[in-house]
N, CA and C of each residue as an Amber inpcrd file, in Angstrom:
protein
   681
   6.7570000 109.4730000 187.0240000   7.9300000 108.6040000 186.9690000
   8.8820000 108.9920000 185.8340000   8.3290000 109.3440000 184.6010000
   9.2200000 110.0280000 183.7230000   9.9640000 110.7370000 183.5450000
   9.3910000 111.9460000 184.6470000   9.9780000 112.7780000 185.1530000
  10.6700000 112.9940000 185.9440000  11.2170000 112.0200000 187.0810000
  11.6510000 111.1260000 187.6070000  13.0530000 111.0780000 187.0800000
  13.0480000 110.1550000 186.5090000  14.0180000 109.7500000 185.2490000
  14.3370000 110.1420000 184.8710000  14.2100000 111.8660000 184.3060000
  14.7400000 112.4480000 183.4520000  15.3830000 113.2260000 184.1500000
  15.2030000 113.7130000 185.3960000  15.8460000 114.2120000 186.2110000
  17.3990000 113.7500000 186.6890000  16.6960000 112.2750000 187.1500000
  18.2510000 111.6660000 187.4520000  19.1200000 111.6390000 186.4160000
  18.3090000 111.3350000 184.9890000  19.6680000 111.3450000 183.8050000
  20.6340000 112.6340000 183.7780000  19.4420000 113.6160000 184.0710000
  20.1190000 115.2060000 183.7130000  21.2790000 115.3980000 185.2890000
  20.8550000 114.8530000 186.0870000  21.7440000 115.0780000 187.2370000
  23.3050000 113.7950000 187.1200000  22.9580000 112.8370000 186.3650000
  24.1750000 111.8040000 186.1880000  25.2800000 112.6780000 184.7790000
  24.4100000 113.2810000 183.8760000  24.9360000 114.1730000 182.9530000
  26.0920000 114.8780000 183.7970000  25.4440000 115.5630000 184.5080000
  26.2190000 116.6870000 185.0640000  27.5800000 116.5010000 186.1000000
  27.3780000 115.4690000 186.8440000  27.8980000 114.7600000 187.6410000
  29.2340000 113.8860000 186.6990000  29.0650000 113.1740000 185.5930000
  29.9530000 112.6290000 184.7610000  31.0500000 113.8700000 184.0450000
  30.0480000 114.9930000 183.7390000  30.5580000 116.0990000 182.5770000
  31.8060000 117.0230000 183.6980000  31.0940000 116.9310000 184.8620000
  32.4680000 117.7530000 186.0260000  33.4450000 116.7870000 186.2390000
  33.2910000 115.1270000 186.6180000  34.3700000 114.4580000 186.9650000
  35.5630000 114.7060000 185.7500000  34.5800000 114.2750000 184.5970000
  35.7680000 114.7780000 183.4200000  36.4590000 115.8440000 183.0910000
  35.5500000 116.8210000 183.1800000  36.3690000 118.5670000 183.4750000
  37.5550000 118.2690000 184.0260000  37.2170000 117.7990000 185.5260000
  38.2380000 117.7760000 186.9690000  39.2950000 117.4760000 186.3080000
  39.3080000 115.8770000 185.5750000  40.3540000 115.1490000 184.9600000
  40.9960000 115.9650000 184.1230000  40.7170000 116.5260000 183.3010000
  41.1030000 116.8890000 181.9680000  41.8700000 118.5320000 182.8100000
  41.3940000 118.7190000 183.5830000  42.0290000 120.3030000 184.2230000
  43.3340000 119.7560000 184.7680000  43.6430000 118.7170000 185.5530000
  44.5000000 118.0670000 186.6900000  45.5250000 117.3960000 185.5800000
  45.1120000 117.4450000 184.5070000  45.9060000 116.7170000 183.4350000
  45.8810000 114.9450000 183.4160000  44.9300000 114.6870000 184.1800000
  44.9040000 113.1620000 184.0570000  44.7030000 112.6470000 182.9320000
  43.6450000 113.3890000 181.9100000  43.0490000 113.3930000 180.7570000
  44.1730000 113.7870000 180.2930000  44.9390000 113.6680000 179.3200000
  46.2650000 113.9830000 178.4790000  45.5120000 114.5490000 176.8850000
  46.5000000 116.1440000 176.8660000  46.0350000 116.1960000 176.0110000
  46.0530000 115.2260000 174.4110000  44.7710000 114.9280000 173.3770000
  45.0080000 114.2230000 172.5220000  44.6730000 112.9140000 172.8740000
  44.0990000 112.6100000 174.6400000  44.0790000 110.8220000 174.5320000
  42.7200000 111.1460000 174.1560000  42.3160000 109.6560000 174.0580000
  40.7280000 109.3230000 173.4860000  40.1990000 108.9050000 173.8090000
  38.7050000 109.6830000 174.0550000  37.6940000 109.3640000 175.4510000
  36.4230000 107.9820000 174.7940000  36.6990000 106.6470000 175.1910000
  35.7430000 106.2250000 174.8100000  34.6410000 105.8030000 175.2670000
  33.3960000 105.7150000 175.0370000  31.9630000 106.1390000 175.9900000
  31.8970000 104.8290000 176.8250000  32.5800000 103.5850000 176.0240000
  32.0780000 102.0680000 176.8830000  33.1530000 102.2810000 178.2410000
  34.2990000 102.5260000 177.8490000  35.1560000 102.5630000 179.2070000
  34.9060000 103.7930000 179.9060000  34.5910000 104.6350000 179.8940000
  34.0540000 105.6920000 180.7630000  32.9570000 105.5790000 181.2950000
  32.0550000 104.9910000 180.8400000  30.6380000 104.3990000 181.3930000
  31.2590000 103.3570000 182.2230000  32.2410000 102.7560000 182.1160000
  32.2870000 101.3610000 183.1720000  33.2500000 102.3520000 184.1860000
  34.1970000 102.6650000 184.1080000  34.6940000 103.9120000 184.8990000
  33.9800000 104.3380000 186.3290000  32.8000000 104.9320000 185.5080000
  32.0450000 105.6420000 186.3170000  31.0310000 105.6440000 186.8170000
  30.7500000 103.8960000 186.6330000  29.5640000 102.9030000 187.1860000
  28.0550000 103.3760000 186.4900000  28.0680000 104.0770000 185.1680000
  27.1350000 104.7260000 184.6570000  26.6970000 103.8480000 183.3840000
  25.6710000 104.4050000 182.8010000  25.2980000 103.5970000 181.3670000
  26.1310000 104.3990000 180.0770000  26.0450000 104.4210000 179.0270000
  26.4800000 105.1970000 178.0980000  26.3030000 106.6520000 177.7600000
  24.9520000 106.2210000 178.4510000  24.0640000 107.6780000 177.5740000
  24.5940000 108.9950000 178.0220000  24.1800000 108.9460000 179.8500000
  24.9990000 110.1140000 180.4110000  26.5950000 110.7910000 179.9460000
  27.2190000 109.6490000 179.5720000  28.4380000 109.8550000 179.3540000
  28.8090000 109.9920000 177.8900000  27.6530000 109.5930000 176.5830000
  28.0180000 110.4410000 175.8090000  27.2460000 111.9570000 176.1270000
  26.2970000 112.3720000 176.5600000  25.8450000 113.6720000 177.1900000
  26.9430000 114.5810000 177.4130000  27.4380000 114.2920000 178.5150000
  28.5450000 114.6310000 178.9250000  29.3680000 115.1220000 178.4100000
  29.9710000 114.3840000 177.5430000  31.0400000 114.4190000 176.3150000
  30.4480000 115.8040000 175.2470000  29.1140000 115.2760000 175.0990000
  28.6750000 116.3830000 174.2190000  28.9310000 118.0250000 174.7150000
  28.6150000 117.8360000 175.8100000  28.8130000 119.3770000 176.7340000
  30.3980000 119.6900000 176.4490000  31.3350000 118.5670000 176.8890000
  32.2990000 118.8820000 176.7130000  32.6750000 119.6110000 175.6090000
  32.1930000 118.9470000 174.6280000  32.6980000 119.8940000 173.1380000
  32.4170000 120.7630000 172.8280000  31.1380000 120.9590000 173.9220000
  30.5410000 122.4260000 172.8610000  31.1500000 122.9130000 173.8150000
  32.1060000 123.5440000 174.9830000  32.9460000 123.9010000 175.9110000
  34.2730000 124.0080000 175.3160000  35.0210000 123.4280000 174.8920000
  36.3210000 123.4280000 173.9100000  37.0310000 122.9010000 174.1280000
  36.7610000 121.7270000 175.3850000  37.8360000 120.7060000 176.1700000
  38.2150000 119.5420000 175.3870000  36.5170000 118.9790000 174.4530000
  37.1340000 117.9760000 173.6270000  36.2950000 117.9070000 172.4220000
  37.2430000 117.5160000 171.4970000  36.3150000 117.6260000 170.3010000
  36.2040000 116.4550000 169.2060000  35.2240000 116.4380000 168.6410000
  35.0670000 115.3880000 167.5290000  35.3920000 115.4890000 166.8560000
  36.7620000 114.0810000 166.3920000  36.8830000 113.6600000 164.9790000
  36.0520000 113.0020000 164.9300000  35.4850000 113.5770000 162.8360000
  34.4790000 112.7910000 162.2650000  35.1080000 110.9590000 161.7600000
  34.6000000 109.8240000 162.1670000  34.7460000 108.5140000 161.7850000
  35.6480000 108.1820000 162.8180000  36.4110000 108.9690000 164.1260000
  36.9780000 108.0740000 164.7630000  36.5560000 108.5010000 166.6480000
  36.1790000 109.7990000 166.5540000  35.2650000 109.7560000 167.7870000
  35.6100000 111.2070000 168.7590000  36.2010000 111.0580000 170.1570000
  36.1780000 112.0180000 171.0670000  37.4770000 112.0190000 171.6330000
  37.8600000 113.5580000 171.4470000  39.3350000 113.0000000 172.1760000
  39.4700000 114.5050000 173.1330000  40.2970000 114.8250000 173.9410000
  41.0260000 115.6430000 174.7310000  41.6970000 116.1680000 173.8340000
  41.2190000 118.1700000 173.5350000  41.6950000 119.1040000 172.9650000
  43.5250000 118.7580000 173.1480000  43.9710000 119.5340000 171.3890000
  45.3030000 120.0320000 172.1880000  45.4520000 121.0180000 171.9120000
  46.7220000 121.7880000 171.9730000  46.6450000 123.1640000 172.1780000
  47.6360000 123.5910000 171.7080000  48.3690000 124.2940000 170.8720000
  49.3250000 124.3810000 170.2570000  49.8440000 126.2460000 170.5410000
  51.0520000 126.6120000 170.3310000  51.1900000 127.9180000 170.5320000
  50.7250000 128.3920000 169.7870000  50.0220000 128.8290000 168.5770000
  49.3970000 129.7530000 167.8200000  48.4280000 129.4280000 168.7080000
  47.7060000 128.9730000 169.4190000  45.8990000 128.7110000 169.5420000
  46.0400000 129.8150000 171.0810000  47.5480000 129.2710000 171.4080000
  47.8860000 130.1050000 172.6130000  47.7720000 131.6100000 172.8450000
  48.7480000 132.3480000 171.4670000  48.5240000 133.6760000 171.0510000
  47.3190000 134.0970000 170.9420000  46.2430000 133.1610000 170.0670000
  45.2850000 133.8030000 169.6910000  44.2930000 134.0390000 170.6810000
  44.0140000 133.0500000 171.8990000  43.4360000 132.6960000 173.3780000
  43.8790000 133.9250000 174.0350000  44.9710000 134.2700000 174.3050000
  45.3230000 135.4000000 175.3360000  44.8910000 136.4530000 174.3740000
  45.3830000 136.5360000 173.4710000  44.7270000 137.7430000 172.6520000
  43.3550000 138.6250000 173.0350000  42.5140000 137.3330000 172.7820000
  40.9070000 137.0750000 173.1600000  40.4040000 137.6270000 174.5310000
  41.2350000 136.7890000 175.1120000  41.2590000 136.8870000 176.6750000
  41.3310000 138.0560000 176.8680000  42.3940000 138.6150000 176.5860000
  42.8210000 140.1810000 177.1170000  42.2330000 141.4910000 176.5590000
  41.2570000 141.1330000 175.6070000  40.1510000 142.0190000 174.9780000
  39.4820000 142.0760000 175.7400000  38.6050000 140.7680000 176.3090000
  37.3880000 140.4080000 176.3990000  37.6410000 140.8880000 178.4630000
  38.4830000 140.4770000 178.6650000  38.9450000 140.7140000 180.1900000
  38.8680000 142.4780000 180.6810000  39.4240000 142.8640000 179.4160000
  39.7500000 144.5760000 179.6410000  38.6890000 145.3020000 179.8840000
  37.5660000 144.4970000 178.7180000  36.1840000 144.9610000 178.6310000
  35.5620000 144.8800000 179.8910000  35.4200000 143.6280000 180.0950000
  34.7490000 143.3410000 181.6090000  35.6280000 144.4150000 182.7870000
  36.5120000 144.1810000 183.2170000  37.1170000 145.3290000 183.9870000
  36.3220000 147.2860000 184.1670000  36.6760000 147.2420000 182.3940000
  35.6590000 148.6610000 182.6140000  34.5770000 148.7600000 182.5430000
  33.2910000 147.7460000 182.7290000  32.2820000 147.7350000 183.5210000
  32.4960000 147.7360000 184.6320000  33.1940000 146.8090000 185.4420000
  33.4550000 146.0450000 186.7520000  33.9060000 147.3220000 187.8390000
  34.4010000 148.5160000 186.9110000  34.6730000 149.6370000 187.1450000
  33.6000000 150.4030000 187.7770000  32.7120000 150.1150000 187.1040000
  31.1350000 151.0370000 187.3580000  30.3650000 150.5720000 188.2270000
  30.4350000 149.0180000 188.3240000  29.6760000 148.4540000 189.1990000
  29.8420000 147.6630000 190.2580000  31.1570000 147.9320000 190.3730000
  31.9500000 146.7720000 191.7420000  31.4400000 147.7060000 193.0990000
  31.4380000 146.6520000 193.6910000  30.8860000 146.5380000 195.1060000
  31.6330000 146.9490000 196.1860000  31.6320000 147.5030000 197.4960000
  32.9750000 147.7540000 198.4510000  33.1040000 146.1050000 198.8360000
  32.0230000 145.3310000 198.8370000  32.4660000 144.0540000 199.3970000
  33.2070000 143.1450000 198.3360000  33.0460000 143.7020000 197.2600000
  33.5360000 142.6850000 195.8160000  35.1330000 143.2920000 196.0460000
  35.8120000 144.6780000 196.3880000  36.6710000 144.8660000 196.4920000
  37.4510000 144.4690000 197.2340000  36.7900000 144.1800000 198.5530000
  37.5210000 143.8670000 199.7120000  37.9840000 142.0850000 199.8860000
  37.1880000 141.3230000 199.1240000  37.5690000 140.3210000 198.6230000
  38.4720000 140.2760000 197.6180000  38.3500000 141.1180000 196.4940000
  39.8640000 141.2310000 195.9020000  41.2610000 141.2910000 196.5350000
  40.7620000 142.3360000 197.3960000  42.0080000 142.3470000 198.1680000
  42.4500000 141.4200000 198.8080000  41.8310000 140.8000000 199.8960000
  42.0130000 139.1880000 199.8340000  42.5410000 138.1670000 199.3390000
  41.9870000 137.9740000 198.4320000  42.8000000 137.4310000 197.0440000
  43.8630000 137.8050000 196.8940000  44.6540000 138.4790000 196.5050000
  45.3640000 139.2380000 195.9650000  46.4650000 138.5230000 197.3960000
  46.3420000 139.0770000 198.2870000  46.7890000 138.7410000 200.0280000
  47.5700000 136.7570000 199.4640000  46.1550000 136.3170000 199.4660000
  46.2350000 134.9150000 199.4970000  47.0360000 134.5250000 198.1310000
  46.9170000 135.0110000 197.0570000  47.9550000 134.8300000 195.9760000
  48.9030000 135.2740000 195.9340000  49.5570000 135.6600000 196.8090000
  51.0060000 136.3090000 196.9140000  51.8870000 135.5830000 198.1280000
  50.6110000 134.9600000 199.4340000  51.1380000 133.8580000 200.1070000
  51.3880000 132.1960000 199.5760000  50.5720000 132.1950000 199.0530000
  50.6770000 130.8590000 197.9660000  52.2350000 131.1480000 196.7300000
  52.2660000 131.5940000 196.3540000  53.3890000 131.8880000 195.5740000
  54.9800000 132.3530000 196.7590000  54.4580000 132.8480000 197.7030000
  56.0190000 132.4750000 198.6690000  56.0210000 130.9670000 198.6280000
  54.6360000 130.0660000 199.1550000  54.8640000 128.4730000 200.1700000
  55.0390000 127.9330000 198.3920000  55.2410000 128.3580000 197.2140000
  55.2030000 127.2010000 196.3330000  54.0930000 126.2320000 195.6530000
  53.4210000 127.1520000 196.2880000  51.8590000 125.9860000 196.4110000
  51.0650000 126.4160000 194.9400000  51.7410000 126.3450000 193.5070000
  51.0570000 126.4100000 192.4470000  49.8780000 126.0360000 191.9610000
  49.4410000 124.7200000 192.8570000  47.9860000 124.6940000 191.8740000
  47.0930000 125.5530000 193.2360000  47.0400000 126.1560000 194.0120000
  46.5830000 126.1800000 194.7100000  46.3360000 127.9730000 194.5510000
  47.7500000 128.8640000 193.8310000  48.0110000 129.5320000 193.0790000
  47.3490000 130.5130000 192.1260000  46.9970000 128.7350000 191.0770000
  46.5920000 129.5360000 190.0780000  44.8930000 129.2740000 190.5340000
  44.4530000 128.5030000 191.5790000  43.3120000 128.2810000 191.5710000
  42.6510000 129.8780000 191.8160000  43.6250000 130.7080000 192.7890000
  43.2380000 131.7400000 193.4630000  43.0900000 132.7630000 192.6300000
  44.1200000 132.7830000 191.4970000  44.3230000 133.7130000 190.7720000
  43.1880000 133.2320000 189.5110000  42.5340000 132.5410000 189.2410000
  41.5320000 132.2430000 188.5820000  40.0470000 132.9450000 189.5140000
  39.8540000 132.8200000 190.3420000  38.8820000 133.5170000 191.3610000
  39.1760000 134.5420000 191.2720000  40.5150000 135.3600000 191.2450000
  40.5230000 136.6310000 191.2480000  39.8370000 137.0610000 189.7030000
  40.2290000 136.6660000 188.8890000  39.6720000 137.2720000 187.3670000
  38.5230000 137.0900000 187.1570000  37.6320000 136.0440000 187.8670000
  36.7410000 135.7240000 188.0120000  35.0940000 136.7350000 188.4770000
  36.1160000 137.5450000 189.7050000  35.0550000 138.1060000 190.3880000
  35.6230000 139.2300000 189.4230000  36.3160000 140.0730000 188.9470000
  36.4220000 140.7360000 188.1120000  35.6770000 141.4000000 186.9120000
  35.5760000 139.8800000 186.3560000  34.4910000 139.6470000 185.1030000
  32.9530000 139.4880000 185.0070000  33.2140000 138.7730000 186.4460000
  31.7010000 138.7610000 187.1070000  30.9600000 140.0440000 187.6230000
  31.9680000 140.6660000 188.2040000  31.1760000 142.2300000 188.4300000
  30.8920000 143.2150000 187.9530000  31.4160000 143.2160000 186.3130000
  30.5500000 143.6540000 185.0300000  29.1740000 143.7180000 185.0490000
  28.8310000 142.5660000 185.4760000  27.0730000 142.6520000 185.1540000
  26.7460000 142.2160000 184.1330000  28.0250000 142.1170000 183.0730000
  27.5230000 141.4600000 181.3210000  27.4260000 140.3410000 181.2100000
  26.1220000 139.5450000 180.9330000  25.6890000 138.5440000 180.7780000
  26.7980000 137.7530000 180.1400000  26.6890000 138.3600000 178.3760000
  27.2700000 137.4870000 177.6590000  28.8550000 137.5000000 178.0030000
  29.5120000 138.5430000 178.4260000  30.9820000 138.9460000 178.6170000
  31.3220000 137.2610000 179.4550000  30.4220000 137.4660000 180.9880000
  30.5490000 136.5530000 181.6220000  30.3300000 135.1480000 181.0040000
  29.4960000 134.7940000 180.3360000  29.6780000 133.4910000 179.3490000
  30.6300000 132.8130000 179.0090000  30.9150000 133.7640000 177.9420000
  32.1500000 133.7070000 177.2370000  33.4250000 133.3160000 177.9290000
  33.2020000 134.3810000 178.9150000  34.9680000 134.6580000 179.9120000
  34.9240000 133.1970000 180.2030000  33.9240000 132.9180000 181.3990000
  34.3420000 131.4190000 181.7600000  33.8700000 130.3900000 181.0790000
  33.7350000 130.0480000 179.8580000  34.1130000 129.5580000 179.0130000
  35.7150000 129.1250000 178.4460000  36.3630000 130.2020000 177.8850000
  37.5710000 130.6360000 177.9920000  38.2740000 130.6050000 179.2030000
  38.0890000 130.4020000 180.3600000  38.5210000 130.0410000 181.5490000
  38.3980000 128.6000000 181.5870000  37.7400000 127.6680000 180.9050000
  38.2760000 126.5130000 181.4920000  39.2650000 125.6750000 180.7180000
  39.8620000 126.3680000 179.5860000  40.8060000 125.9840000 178.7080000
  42.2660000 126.6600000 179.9750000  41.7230000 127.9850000 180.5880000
  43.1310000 128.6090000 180.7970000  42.9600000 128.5450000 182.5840000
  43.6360000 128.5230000 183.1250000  45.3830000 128.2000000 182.2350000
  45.9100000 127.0000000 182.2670000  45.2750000 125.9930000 183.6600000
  45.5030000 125.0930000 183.8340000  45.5460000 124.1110000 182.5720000
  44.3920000 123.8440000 181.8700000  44.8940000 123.1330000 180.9460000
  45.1250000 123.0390000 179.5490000  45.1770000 124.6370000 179.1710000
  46.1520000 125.0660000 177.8250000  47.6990000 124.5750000 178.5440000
  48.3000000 125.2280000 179.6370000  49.3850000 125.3500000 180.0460000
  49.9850000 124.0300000 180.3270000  48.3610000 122.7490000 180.5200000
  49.6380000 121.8620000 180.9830000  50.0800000 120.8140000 179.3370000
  49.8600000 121.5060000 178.5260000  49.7970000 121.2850000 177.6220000
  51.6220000 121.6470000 177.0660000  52.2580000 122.0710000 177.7430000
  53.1180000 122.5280000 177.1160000  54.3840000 121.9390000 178.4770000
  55.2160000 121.0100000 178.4760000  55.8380000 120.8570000 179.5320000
  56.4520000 121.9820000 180.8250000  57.3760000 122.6650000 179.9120000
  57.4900000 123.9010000 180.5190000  57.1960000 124.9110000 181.7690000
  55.5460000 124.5900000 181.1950000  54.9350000 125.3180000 181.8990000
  53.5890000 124.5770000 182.5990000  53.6610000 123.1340000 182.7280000
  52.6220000 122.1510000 183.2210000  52.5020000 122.0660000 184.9070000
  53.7680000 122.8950000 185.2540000  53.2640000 122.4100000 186.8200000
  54.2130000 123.5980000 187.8710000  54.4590000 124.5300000 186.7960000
  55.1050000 125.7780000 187.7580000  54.5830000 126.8570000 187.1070000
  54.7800000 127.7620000 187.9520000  54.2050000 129.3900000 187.3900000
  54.8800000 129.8710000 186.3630000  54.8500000 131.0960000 185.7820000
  55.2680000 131.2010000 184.3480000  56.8130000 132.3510000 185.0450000
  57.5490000 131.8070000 184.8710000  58.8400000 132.6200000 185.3020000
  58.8040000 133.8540000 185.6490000  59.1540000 134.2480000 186.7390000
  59.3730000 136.2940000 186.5070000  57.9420000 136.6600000 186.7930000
  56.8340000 136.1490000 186.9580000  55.6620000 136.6530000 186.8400000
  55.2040000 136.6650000 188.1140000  55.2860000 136.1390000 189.5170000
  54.7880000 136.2680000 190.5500000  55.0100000 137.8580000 191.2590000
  55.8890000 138.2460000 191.0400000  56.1170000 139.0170000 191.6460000
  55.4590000 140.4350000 190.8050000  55.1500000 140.3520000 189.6610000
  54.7780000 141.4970000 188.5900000  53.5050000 141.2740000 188.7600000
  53.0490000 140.2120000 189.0990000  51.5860000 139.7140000 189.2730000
  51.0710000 140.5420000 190.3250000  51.3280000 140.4130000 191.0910000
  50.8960000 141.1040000 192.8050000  50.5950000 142.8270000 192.3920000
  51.6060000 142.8540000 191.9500000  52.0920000 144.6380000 191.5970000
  50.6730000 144.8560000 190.3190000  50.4950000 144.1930000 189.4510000
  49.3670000 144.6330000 188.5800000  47.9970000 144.2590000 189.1890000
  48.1190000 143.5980000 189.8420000  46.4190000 143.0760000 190.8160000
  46.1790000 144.2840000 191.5040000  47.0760000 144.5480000 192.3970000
  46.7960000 145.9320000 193.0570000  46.4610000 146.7990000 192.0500000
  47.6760000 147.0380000 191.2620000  46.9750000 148.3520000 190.2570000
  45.5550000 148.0170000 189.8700000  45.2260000 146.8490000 189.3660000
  43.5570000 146.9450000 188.8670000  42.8820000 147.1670000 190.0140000
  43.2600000 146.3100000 190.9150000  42.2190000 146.4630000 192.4000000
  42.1480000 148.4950000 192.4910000  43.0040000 149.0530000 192.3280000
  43.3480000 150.5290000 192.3950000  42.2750000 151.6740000 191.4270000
  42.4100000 150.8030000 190.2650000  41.7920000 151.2500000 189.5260000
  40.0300000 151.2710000 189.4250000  39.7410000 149.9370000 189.6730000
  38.6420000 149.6370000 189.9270000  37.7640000 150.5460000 191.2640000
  38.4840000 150.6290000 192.5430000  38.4530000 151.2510000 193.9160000
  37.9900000 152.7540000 192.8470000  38.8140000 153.4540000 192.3710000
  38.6770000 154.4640000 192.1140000  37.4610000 154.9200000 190.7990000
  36.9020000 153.6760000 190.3610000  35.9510000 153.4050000 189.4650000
  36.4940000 154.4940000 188.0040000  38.1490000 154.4580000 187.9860000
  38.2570000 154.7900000 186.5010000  38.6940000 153.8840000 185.2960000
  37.0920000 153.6610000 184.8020000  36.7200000 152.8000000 183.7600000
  37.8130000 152.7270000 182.7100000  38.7420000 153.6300000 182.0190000
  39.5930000 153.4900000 181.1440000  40.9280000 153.1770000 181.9370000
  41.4470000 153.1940000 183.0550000  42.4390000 152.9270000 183.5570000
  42.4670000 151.4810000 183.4750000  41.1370000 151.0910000 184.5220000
  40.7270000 149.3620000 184.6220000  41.1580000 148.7640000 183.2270000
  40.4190000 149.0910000 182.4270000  40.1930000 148.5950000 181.0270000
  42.0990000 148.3900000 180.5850000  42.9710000 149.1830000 180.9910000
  44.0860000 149.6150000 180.1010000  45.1190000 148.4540000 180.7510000
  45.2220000 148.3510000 182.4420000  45.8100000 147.9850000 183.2060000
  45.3160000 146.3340000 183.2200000  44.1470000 146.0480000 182.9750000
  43.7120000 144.4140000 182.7070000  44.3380000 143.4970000 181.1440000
  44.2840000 144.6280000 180.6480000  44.4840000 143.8100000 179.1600000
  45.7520000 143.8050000 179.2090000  46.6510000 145.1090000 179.6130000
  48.0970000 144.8190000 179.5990000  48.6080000 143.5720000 180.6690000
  47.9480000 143.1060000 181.4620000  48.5710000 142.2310000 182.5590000
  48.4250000 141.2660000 181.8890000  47.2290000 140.4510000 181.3590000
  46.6530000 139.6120000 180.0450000  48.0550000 139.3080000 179.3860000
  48.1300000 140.4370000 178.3160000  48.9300000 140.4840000 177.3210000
  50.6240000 139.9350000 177.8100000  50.8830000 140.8900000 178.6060000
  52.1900000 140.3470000 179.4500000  52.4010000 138.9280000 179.9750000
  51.3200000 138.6600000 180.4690000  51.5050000 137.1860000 180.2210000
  51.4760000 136.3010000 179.4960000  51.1560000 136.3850000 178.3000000
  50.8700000 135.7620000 177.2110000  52.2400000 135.7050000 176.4350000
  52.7220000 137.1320000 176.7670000  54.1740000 137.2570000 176.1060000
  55.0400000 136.5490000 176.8910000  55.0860000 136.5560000 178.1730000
  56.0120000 135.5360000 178.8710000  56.0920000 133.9030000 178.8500000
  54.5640000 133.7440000 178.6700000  54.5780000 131.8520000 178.1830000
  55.3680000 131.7800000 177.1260000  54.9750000 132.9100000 175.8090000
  55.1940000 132.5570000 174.7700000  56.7110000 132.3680000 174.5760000
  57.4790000 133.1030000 175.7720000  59.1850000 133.7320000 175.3130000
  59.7430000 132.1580000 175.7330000  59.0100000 131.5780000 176.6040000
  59.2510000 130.2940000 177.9200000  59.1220000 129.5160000 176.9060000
  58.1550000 129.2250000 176.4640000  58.2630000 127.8770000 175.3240000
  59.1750000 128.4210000 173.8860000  59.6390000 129.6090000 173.2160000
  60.5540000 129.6730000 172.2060000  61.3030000 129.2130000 172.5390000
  62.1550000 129.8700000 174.1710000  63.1490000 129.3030000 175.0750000
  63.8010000 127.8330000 174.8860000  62.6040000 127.1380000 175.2730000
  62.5850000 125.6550000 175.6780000  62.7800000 124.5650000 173.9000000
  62.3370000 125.3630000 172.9700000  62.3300000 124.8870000 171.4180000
  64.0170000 125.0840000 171.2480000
């Protein structure tokens, strides 16, 4: 029976810790509001415990974090944290790529391509969250087909800050694509998809971090813009 119990707690954990993700990705969760355990437990027809659990995961994730003496709140995100994130990103992305180089699959490719297909039709119909969902899957299987344990960790880790909700963090850029970039987007997917196909590891590596980087420079020009 204990065991029992501990099961269901660990499964109400998990179950509370995604609804909140969901929220906090969709921007319902605003960045900076403050998550408190009694109204989220009544929320979510749960007791406390799961839902400080929950919370705990959250933080050690980077979605929300503890102030000491006043409690749990929804990360925010500021443009330096922005620079330094894509920075990261586009190291850590480049890396994975030139594994992903060595060890991608004809079927891991042919789903890229796919992707790639489906993110370029989504960006004609307008359909942004739907968009970036795709274009998150694309970097995804990318990083994933490295084979590197920790690379992969990390990456989606750092994936659930980006982009959706670093970005909606910034008006600007909370609910449309980043200007000028759909169309440069398509054109560098192929090139990696190209690169990868041809399994040359320093091309992958060169052509991922610069797409990274380029975007990072375009949020960044969008919000000076908007200041």
């Amino acid at each position: 029976m204990p065991q029992t119990n501990a099961l269901a707690q660990t499964q109400l954990r998990r179950v509370v810790a995604e609804r909140l993700r969901a929220e906090i990705h969709a921007g319902e969760l605003k960045p900076g509001e403050w998550l408190r355990q009694e109204q989220l437990a009544q929320k979510f027809g749960v007791s406390q415990m799961p839902v400080r659990e929950a919370l705990q995961d959250l933080v050690s994730e980077g979605l929300v974090e503890h102030v000491p003496y006043r409690g749990i709140r929804v990360i925010e995100f500021g443009v330096t944290d922005l620079l330094d994130l894509y920075a990261s990103r586009a190291f850590q992305e480049g890396l994975a790529a030139r594994y992903a180089a060595r060890n991608i699959t004809p079927e891991q490719l042919a789903e890229l391509k796919r992707l790639s297909d489906d993110i370029e039709r989504r960006r004609v119909q307008k359909d942004w969250m739907e968009y970036r969902a795709l274009n998150r899957r694309f970097h995804q299987m990318i990083y994933t087909a490295s084979g590197h344990a920790y690379l992969i960790r990390t990456l989606d880790q750092m994936w659930n800050a980006f982009p959706t909700m670093m970005l909606g963090n910034f008006p600007a850029t909370a609910g449309k694509p980043i200007p000028q970039r759909g169309a440069s987007d398509k054109q560098e997917h192929l090139g990696i998809i190209g690169a990868l196909q041809a399994h040359d590891c320093e091309r992958a590596e060169r052509l991922m971090r610069a797409h990274v980087e380029e975007s990072g420079r375009r949020i960044v020009a969008v919000l000076k813009a908007e200041k």
